[in-house]
C-alpha positions as CSV (number, residue, x, y, z in Angstrom):
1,X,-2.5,-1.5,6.3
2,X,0.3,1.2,7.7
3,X,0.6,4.4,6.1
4,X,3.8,6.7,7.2
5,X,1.5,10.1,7.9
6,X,3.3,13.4,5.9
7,X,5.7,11.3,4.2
8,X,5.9,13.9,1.5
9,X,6.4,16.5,3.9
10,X,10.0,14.1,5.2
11,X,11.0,14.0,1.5
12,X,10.1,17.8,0.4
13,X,11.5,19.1,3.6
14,X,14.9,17.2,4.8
15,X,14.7,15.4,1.0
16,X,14.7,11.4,0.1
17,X,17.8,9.9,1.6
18,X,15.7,10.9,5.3
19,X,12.6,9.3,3.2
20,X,14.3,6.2,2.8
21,X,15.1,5.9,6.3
22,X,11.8,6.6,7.4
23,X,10.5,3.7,5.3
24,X,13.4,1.2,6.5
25,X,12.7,2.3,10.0
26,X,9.3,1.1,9.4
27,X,10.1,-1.9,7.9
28,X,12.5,-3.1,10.5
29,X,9.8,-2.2,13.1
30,X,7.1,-4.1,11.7
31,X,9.2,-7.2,11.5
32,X,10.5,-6.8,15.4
33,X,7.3,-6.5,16.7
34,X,5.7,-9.3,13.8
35,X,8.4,-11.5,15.5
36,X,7.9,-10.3,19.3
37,X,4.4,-11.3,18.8
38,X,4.6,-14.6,17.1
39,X,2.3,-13.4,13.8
40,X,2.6,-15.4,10.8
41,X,0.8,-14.7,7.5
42,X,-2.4,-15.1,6.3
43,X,-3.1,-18.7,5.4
44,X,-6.9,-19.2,6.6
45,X,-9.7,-21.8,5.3
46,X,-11.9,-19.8,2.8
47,X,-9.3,-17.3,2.0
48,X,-7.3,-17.4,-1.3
49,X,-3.6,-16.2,-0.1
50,X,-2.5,-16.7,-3.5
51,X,-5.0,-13.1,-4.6
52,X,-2.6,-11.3,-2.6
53,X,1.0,-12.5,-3.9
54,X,2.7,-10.7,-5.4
55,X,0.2,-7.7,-5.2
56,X,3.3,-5.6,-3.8
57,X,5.1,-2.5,-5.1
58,X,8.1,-2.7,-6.7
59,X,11.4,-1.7,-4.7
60,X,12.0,1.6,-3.5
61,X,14.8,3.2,-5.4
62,X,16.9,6.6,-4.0
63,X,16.2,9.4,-6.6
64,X,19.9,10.0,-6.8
65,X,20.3,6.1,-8.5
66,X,21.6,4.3,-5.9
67,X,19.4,1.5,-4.7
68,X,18.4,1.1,-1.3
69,X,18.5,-2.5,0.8
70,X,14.9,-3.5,-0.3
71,X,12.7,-3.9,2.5
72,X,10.2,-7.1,1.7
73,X,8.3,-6.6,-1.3
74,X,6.2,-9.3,-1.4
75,X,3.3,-10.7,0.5
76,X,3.3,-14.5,1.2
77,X,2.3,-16.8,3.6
78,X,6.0,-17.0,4.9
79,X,6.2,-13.6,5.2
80,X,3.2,-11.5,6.2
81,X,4.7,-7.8,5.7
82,X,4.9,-6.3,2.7
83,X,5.5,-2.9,1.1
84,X,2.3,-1.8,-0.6
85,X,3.2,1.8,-1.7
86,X,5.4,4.2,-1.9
87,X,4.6,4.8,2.6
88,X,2.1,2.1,2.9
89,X,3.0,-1.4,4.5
90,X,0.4,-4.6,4.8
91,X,0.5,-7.1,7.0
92,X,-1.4,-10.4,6.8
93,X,-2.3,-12.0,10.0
94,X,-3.2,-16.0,10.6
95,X,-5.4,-17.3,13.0
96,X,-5.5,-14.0,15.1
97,X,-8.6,-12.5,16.1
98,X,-9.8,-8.8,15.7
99,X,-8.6,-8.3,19.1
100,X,-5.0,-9.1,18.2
101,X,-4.8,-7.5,14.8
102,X,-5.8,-4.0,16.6
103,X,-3.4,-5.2,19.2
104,X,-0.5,-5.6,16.8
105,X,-1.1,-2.3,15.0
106,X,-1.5,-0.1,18.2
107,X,1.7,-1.8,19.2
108,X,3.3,-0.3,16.0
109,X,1.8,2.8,16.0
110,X,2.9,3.3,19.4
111,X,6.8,2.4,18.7
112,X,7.3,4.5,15.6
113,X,6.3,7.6,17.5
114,X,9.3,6.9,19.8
115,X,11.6,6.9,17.3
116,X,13.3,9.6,16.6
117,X,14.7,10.4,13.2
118,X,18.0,12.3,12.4
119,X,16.6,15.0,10.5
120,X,12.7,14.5,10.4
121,X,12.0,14.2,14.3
122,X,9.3,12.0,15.6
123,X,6.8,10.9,13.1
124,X,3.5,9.2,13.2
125,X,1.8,6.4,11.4
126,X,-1.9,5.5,11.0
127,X,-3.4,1.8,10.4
128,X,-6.3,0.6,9.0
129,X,-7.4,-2.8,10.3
130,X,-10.4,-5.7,9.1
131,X,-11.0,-9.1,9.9
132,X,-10.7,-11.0,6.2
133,X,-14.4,-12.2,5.9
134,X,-14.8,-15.8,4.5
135,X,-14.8,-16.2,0.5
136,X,-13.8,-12.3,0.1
137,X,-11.6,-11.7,-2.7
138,X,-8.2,-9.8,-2.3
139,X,-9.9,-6.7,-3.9
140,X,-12.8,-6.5,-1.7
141,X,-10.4,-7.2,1.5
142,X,-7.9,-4.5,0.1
143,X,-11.3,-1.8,-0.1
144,X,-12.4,-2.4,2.9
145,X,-8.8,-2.1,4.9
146,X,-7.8,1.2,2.6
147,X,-11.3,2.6,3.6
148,X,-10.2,2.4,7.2
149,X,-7.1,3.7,6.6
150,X,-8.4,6.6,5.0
151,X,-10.8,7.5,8.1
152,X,-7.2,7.2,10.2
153,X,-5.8,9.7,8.4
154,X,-9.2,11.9,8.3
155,X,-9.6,11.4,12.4
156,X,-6.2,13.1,12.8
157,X,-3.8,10.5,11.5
158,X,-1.5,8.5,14.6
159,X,-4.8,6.1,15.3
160,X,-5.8,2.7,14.4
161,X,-9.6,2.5,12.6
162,X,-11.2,-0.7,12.5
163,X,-13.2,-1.6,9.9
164,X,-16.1,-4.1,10.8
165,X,-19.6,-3.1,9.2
166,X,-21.3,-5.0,6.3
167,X,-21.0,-1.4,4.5
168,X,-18.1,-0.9,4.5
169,X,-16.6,-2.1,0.9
């Protein structure tokens, strides 16, 4: 799970329209580097995809009315990116190990903060990353990976936090 860190602070300070770019920045970026890499979504043997379906936000929509190209909404096994929030993005990996999934984050993480925005500057983005244990239910899963995601943005934000103990959902 990515989270865009100060996103408020882009739409408070240079207003929404810089917002919206943020967010499609990201969107674009996760699908380069999910295609770069070769990911495809989640699919694995004791895992229901089907919990997570549909599970998305709605469409991001500019405050001024006009509506924005909608970024993939959606999470499915033919795409694994989706937009989870109004700054958060998930992405669903098959058959990748641990390993890969920190890989594959860092890799993101490490992109956005050389782009650089019109109006807002370089930004930062922090991920929370778990293995999908076998049998756990989308709601554990999502728990687990938004607990890790929090102690990203609590270390400092711009960092990857793996979840991996027992305790941790």
């Amino acid at each position: 799970m990515f989270d865009i860190d100060n996103f408020k602070q882009i739409n408070d300070t240079w207003g929404h329209k810089e917002g919206d770019n943020v967010i499609q920045e990201i969107s674009r970026l996760l699908r380069r580097v999910a295609d770069e890499t070769g990911v495809s979504g989640v699919d694995a043997a004791g895992f229901n995809m089907t919990d997570f379906e549909g599970m998305c936000a709605k469409e991001y929509e500019l405050h001024g009315g006009d509506s924005l190209q909608p970024v993939p909404v959606i999470l499915n096994v033919k795409s694994p990116i989706g937009r989870w929030g109004g700054e958060e993005f998930m992405v669903l990996l098959q058959d990748s190990s641990l390993k890969t999934a920190i890989d594959f984050a860092d890799r993101v993480r490490v992109a956005f903060n050389d782009i650089t925005f019109e109006k807002a500057g370089r930004r930062s983005v922090s991920a929370g990353v778990i293995e999908l244990r076998k049998g756990e239910s989308a709601d554990a899963a999502i728990v687990r990976v938004d607990k890790a995601l929090y102690r990203a943005k609590k270390n400092g934000k711009n960092c990857v936090v793996v979840s991996e103990g027992e305790n941790d959902g």
